[in-house]
N, C-alpha and C positions, 0 to 999 in steps of 0.2 A: 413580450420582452424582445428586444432588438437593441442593435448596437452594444454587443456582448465580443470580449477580449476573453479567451479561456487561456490561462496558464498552467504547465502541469507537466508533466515527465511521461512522456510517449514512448513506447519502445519498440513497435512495429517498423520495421524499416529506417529507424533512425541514426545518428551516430556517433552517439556516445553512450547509449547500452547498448544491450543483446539484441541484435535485430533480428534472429531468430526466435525472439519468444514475444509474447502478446501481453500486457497488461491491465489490469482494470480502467490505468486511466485513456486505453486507448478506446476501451469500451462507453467512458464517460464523453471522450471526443461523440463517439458514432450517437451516443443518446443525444447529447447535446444537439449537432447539427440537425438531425432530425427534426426537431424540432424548435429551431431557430433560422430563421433565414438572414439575416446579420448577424452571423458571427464570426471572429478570427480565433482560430486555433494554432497555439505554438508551443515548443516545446523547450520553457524557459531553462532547462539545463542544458540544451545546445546554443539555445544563444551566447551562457555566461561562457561558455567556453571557450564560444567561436570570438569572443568579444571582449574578455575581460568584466572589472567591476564596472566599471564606468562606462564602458559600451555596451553593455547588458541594460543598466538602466538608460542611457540615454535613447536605445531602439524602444523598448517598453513604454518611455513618454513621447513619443514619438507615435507609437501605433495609436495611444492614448488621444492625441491633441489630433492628429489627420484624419482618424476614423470617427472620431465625437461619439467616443467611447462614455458609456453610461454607467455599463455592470462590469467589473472586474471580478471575473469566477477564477480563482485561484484552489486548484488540486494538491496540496502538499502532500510528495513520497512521504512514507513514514518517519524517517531517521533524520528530512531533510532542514537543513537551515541555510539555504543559497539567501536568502532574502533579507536584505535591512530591513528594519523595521522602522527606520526613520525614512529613508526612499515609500513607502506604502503611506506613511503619515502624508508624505508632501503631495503624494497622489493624490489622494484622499481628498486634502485640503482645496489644493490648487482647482480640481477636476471636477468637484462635485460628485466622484464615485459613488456607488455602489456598489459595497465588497462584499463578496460568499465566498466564504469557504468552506472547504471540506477535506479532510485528511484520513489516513489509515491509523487504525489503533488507538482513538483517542483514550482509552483506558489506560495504554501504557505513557502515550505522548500528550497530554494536555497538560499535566502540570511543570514537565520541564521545557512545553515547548508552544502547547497549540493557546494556552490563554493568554500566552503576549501576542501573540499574533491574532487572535480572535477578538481584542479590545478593539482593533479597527474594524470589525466586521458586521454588517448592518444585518446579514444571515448567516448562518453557520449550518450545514447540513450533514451532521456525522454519520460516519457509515453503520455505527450498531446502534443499538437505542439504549441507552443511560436511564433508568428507572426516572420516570415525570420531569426526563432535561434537566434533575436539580442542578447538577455539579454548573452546566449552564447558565441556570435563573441564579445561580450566587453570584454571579458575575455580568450580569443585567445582560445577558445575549439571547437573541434571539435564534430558536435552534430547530430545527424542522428532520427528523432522521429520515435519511436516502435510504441507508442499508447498501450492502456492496451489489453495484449494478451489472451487467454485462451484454455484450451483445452474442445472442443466440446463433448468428453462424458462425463463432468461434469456438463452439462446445457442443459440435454434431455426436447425434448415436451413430457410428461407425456398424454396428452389428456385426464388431467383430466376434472371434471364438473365445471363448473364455478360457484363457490357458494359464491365467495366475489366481492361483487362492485368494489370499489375502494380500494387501500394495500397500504400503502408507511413501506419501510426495510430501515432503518438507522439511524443515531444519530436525533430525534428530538428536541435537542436543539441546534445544529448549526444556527445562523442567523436569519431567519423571515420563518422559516418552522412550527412553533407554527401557527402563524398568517395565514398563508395559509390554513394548516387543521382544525385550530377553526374558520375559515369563511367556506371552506366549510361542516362542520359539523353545523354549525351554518344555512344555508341555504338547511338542511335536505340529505347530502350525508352521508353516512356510509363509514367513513372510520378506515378500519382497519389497525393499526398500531404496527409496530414489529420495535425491536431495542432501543439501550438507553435511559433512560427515556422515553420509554412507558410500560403503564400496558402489556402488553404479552411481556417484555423483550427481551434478544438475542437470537437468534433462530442460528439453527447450518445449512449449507451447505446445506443437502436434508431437511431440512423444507424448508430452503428459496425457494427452487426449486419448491418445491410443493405450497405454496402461487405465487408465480408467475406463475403457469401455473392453479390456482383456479382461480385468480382475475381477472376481467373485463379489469378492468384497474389499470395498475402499475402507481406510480409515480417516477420522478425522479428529483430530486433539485441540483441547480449547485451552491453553494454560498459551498467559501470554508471550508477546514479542520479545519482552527481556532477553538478553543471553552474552554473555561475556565472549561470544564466538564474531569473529569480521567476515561476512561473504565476500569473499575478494570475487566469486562471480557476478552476481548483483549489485556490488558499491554499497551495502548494507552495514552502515555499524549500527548493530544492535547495544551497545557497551553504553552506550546513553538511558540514563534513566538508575533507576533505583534496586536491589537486590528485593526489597519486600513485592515489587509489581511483580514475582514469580508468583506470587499467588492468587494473581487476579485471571478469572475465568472470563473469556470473552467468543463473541458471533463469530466467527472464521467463516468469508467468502470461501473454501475450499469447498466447505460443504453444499455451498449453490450449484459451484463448477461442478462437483461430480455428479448432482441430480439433473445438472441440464444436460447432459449427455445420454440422459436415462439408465444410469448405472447406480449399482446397489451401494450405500455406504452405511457404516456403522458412525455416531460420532461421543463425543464424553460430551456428559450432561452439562448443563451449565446456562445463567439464566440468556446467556446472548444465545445459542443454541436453540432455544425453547421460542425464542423471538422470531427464530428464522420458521423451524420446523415442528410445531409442539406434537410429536409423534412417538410414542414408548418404544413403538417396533426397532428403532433405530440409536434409540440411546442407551447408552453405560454408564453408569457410576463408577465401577472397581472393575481391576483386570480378572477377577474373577468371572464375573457377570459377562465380561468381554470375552473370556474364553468359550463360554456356557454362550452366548447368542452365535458365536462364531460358529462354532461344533452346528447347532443346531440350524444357522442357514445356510453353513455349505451342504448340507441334505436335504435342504427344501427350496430349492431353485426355484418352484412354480411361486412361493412368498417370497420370495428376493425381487421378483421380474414386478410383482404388483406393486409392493411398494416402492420402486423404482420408479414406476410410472407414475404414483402418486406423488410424489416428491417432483420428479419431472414438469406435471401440469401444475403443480403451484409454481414452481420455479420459473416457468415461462409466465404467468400469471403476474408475480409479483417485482419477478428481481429481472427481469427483462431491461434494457437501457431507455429505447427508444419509449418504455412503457410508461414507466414510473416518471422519466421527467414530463412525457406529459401530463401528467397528475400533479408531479410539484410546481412547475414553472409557473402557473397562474398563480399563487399563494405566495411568490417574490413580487412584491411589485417596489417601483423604485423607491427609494428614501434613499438619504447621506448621513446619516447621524452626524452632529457636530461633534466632534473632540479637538478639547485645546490640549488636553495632558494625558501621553502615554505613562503607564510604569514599566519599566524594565529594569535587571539584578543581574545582578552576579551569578546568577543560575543557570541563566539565559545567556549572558556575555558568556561563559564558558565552554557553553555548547558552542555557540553558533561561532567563535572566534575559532574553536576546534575544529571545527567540521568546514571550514574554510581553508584550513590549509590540504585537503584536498584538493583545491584550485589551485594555488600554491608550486603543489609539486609537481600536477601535472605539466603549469604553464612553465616549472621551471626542466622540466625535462624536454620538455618540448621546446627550449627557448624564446617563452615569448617572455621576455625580460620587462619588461614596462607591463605587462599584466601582474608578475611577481614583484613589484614595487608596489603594486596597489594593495595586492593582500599586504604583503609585510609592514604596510599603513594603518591598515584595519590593523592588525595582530597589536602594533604599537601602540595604536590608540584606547585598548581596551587592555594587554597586558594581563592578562587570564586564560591558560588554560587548560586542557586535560591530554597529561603528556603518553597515555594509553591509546586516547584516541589518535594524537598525531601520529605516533610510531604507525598507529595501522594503516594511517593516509598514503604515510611515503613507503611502506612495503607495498600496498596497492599499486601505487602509482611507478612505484619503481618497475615493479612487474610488469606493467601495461609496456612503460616504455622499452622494456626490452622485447616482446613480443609485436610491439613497433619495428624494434631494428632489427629484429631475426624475420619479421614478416609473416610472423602467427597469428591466426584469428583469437578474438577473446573467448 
């Protein structure tokens, strides 16, 4: 494979997220390149910023026609809908592409987001595995599961002291993770907690690193992305999607990060879980059981450390970056599928007309006037959309811009 375009949201040193933390998909860059010797990598949510709509796609066909671009690998953040879907049709068409994609969370995001976008896709590489790709073959795609990748010197074993019990890193208001940690804190475990709504907030890349290779025991919760909560750290609305996807149990890359550090983790069972790690030592069903494995592995550190290591060498094994895409990239080879006729609804305009005026306000707090034209075109062209999610854009964006004019970091 060669003359390959990767599109995707980088956050390593970038600037327009947290350039103190690392992301998966900067892990998909390093696999990628590895293993490609023509390829460009960019980080399509800095160009649309730096560029507006119109200048965002006009550089994208631009790299397209000068580079005699074949593969368009397109990474979509979880929540994101920077992208027309009619600009990828005309790609497509014009270009002779060949689109792959692959996205976070397709349990919670494919039906309000990733199957309009996955009709133009000649491959689709989801990150967890979907029992025999059906939800996929209903939709005549072709699906090939990555699973969440990363590169390995960004999740060293530090060897550091163990000086926290129990840690759990993530949003603790998704689902019944409240209820988990206020029983076992309520039954005398100290657990310390990092991430959204908790008192020690969001921690960046090498803090996380370093709490997972302090703590006894990691946790890890499989209850999905849903959550009516906005990360104003992250740019994350979660508030897209459905109240019933709280009950859908899925694979959590958390759980790879903290065994490729060689640190101990507990996680709730669930069949994405079992895809990653099918290991009993390490799963829970009920916080019951989770107090009872808890009690019994902070007394038995010599079975903490083993299977630590054990989860470690698969982990390097399997979910490694530069690893795995060697193994997939031969099994893309090129095609274009013809399509004369996308569908797209009212489901989809609402999200993605929503999630646009987050460009919107940024471009109008920042003054770029003739970029806020453009959205407010798109907005009037489609006339839909979800006035929860705007409030959250321009509280975001308001924020930013004042931490612009006072001269705070994000």
């Amino acid at each position: 494979m060669n003359n390959v375009l990767f599109l995707s949201r980088f956050s390593n040193g970038n600037i327009n997220s947290r350039p103190d933390t690392y992301t998966i998909w900067d892990s998909y860059k390093y696999g990628l390149e590895a293993n490609i010797e023509n390829i460009i990598c960019e980080d399509y949510y800095d160009i649309y910023f730096s560029r507006g709509k119109k200048g965002f796609e006009n550089h994208i066909e631009k790299l397209v026609s000068i580079n005699n671009i074949k593969f368009l690998f397109i990474g979509f953040a979880a929540e994101d809908f920077t992208f027309d879907v009619g600009f990828l049709l005309y790609l497509k068409q014009k270009y002779k592409l060949c689109m792959i994609h692959t996205s976070q969370d397709p349990e919670t995001f494919f039906e309000c987001r990733d199957r309009y976008y996955n009709q133009l896709a000649d491959y689709v590489l989801p990150f967890t595995s979907i029992k025999n790709n059906c939800i996929y073959e209903l939709y005549n795609i072709t699906a090939i599961t990555l699973y969440s990748l990363y590169n390995k010197d960004m999740f060293q074993d530090k060897k550091l002291k163990k000086t926290i019990d129990v840690s759990f890193i993530g949003n603790v208001n998704k689902a019944n993770r409240k209820e988990y940690i206020n029983y076992l804190q309520d039954n005398g475990i100290a657990v310390q907690i990092y991430g959204p709504g908790s008192e020690n907030g969001f921690v960046s890349h090498m803090e996380m690193i370093d709490i997972f290779n302090k703590s006894k025991i990691n946790l890890n919760f499989t209850d999905s992305a849903l959550s009516t909560y906005f990360d104003f750290n992250t740019n994350t609305n979660f508030t897209i999607g459905t109240y019933i996807n709280s009950r859908i149990q899925q694979a959590k890359g958390r759980l790879i990060e903290i065994s490729l550090t060689n640190s101990f983790v507990l996680s709730q069972d669930g069949d994405g879980t079992r895809k990653l790690f099918d290991d009993d030592r390490i799963i829970f069903k009920t916080k019951e059981e989770l107090l009872k494995k808890i009690n019994y592995y902070l007394e038995n550190s010599h079975e903490r450390d083993t299977i630590a290591f054990d989860l470690y060498t698969q982990a390097l094994e399997k979910y490694e970056a530069k690893n795995r895409f060697k193994e997939i990239l031969p099994q893309l080879r090129y095609k274009s599928k013809s399509i004369n006729k996308i569908y797209i609804d009212k489901t989809f305009f609402k999200d993605y007309t929503s999630y646009h005026f987050l460009f919107l306000f940024n471009f109008l707090f920042k003054k770029k006037f003739n970029f806020v034209w453009q959205e407010l075109k798109l907005a009037y062209q489609y006339r839909i959309f979800d006035t929860q999610t705007i409030y959250f854009h321009f509280r975001q964006q308001l924020n930013y811009a004042y931490k612009r004019y006072k001269g705070i970091k994000k």
